[in-house]
Structure formats: C-alpha cells, structure tokens
C-alpha positions in Angstrom: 145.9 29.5 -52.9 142.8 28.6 -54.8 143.2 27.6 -58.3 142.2 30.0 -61.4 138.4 28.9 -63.3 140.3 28.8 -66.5 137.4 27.3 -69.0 136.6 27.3 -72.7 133.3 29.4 -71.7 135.9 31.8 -69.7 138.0 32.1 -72.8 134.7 32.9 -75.1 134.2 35.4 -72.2 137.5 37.1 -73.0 137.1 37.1 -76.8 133.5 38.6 -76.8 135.2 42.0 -77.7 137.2 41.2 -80.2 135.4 42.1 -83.4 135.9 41.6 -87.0 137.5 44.4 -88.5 135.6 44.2 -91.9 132.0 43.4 -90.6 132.7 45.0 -86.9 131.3 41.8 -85.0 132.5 40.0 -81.8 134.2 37.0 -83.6 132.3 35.0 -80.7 128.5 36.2 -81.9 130.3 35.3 -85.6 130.7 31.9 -84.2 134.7 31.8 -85.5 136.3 31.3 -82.4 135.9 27.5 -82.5 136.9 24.1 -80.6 138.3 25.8 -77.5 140.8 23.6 -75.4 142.8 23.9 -72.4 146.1 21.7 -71.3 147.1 23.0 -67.8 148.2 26.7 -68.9 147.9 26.5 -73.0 144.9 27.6 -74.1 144.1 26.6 -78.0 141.5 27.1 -79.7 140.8 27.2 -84.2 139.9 31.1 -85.4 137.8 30.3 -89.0 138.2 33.2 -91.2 136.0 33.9 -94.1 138.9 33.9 -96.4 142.1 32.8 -96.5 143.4 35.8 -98.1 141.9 37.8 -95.1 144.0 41.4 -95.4 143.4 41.6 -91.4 144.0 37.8 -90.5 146.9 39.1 -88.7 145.1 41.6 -86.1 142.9 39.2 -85.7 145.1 36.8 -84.5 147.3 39.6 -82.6 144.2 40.8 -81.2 142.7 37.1 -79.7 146.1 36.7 -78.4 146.2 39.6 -76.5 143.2 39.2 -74.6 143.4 35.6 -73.7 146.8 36.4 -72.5 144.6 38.6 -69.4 142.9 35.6 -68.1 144.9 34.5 -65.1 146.8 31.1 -65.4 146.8 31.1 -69.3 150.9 30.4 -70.3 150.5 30.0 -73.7 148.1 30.5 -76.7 147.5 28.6 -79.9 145.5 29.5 -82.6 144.8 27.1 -85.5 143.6 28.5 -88.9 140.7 27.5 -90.6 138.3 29.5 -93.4 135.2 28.4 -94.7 
C-alpha cells in the first residue's frame, strides 16, 4: 500500500474552488488560505478574512472543510482565524 501525497500545495489544490461569497474569488488566488501544515492526518492551516464581522465567515469555514475532508489520508481539519 503506497502512502497518500498529502502536501500543503495538495491542500491549496483542493481549496482553489472555494470562492468568496461576496467578491466570487477562489480564496487561494485571494491569498487567504495561509500557513498550511500537516501532522500525520490533521491538516491545519489560518483562513484570513477581510473582516471579522464577515456575515459568511461561517460557509467559508464549512465550505474549506468540506473539501479538504476529500483528499485521501486527511483525519482532521483545523482552521485558525485571522482578518486583516
């Protein structure tokens, strides 16, 4: 059995879709997916949200969940909060 590539570039990969719901940007190209890590199986990596009174911070976070969850060999996923 070989062992999964799971990388911080794999897990940009992954997030390239999700978008911004307010500007309708990949949050990758918006560079707000930062400081990507990786312990065995827990992925973690800081979202940086315009705001911190984002009215959507929530989706987003759902949404970045969701697709890292798809890459194989990821057990867990941590997002730390940051705005500019």
């Amino acid at each position: 059995m070989t062992a999964t590539a799971l990388s911080p570039e794999a897990v940009l990969e992954i997030l390239r879709p999700v978008e911004d719901p307010e500007l309708r940007k990949s949050l990758v190209e918006l560079n707000m997916i930062r400081n990507v890590s990786i312990d065995g199986g827990a992925v973690r990596f800081t979202l940086v949200l315009t705001t911190p009174a984002c009215p959507l911070r929530e989706f987003i976070v759902d949404d970045c969940k969701r697709a890292v969850k798809t890459l194989p060999g990821v057990e867990s996923v941590a997002l730390y909060r940051d705005w500019e």
